[in-house]
N, C-alpha and C positions, 0 to 999 in steps of 0.2 A: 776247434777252439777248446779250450780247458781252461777254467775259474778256478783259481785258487789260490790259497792263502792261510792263515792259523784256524786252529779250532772256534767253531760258534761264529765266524767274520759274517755266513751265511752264501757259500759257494754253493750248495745244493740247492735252495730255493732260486738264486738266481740264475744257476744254469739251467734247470728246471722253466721257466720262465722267459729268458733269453731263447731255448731252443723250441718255446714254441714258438717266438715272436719269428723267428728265422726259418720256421716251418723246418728244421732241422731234432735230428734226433737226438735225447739226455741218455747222454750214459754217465752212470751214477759208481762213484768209489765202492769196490766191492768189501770195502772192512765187514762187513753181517755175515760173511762167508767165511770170515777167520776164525773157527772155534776154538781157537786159543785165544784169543782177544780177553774177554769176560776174566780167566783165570789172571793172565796178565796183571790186568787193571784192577785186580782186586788187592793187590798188593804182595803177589810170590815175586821176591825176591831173587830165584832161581834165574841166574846168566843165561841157562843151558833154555829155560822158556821165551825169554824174551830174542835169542836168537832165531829159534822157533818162529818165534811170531813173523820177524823182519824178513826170514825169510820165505816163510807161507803169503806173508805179502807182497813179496816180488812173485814169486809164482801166479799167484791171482791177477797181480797189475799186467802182468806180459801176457797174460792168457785172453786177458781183457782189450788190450790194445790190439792184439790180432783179430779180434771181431770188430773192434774200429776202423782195422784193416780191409776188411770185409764190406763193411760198409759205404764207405770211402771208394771201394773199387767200384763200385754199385752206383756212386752218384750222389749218394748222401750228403750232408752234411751232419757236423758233432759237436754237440756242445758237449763236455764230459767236464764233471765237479771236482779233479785231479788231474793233476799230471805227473808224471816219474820223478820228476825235483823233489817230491813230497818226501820219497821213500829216504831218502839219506839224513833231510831232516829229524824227520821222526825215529830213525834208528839210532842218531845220538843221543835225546832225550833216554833210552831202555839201555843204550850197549854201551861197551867204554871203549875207548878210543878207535883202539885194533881194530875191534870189529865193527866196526861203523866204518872204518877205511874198507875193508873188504867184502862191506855192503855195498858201499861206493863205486866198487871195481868192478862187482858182481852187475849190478843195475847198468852201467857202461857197456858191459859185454852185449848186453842184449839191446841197448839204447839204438842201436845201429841199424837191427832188425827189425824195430817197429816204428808208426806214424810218429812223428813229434810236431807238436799245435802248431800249424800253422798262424794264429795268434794266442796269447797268453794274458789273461787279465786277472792278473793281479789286484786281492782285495787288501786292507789293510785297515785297523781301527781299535782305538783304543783298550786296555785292558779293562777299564769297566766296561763298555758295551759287549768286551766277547763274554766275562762273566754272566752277566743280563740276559746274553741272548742259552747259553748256555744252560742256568738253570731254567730259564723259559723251556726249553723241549726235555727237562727231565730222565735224561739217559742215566744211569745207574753209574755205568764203568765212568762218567764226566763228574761225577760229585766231587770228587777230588783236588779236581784241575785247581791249584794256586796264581796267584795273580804272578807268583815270583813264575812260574812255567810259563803262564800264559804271555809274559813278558818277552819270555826268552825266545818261546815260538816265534812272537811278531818278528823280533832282530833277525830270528833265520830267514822267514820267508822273506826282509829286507833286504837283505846281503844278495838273497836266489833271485830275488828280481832284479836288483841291480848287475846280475852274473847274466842273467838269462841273455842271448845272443839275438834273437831273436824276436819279432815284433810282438808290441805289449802296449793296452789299454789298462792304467792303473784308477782305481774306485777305492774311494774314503766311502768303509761301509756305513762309519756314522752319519754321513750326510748324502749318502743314496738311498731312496725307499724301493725297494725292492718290489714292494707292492704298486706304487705307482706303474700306471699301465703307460701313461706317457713318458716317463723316465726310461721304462725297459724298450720302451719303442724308438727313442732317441739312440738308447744305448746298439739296439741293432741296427741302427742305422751308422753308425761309428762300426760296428762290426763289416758290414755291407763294406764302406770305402775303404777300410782296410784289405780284407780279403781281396778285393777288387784290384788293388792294386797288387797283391801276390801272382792275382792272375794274370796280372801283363806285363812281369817281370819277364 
């Protein structure tokens, strides 16, 4: 399974949350492991860094899906706070067009070779609350983030949902509380029949 959606929606906490309620494992987006990130976000201008970056993040996300792989072969279950969709979004916001097609292409090649979510839930919610929840956790490189960005993220992951092929539970973050333990108990229970039914496909 993999939750996701724009910055600040709050895919970490509820994947976090979800995978215990599922007695299943969170694997969490490795972005803390990009040390080029920070420089990025600070505002270099440099084409040749923000390449850099998109592509140290395909490196990290394939590296990471192979231990999902892992996992998975083992009997597991995953809840994971990303999925591969992510990476083509987020390399339009840094690259210009070209290379953001050839991020595209790149991410493809190896789409074939690793897990993809058996379910996909998609979060979505207004530009004030992702502000809100944003400066609420206080990340330095997120200070920035405009409502005119934050906008444009939602439309992407809109589009990526509506692309995605495959099965998908969609969540208005404004009116889920994540916190509720009977909410996220319901919510794995909608997980539970779903999967369920993958499995007797």
């Amino acid at each position: 399974m993999a939750v996701e959606g724009p910055t600040g929606v709050g895919k970490t906490t509820l994947a976090t949350r979800l995978a215990a309620a599922l007695d299943a494992v969170a694997v969490l987006d490795p972005y803390e492991s990009n040390q080029l990130l920070p420089e990025l976000a600070a505002g270099d201008p440099n084409p040749a860094l923000a390449l850099q970056v998109e592509l140290t993040f395909v490196a990290l996300r394939v590296a990471q899906l192979r231990q999902i792989a892992v996992l998975l072969d083992g009997g597991r279950a995953v809840v994971a706070d990303w999925a591969l969709l992510k990476q083509t979004i987020f390399a339009a916001t840094v690259l210009d067009a070209s290379d953001t097609v050839r991020v595209a292409a790149t991410v493809d090649v190896w789409a074939t070779s690793v897990p993809t979510p058996d379910l996909l839930i998609g979060m979505s919610a207004p530009t004030g609350t992702l502000q809100t929840r944003i400066r609420a956790r206080g990340r330095v490189f997120e200070a920035g983030l405009t409502d005119d960005y934050l906008s444009g993220l939602s439309a992407a992951f809109d589009a990526a949902f509506a692309a995605w092929p495959g099965r998908q539970l969609p969540i208005a973050a404004d009116r889920f509380d994540t916190f509720d333990d009977r909410a996220v108990r319901d919510l794995a229970h909608q997980v539970r029949d779903v999967l369920t039914l993958v499995e007797t496909r």
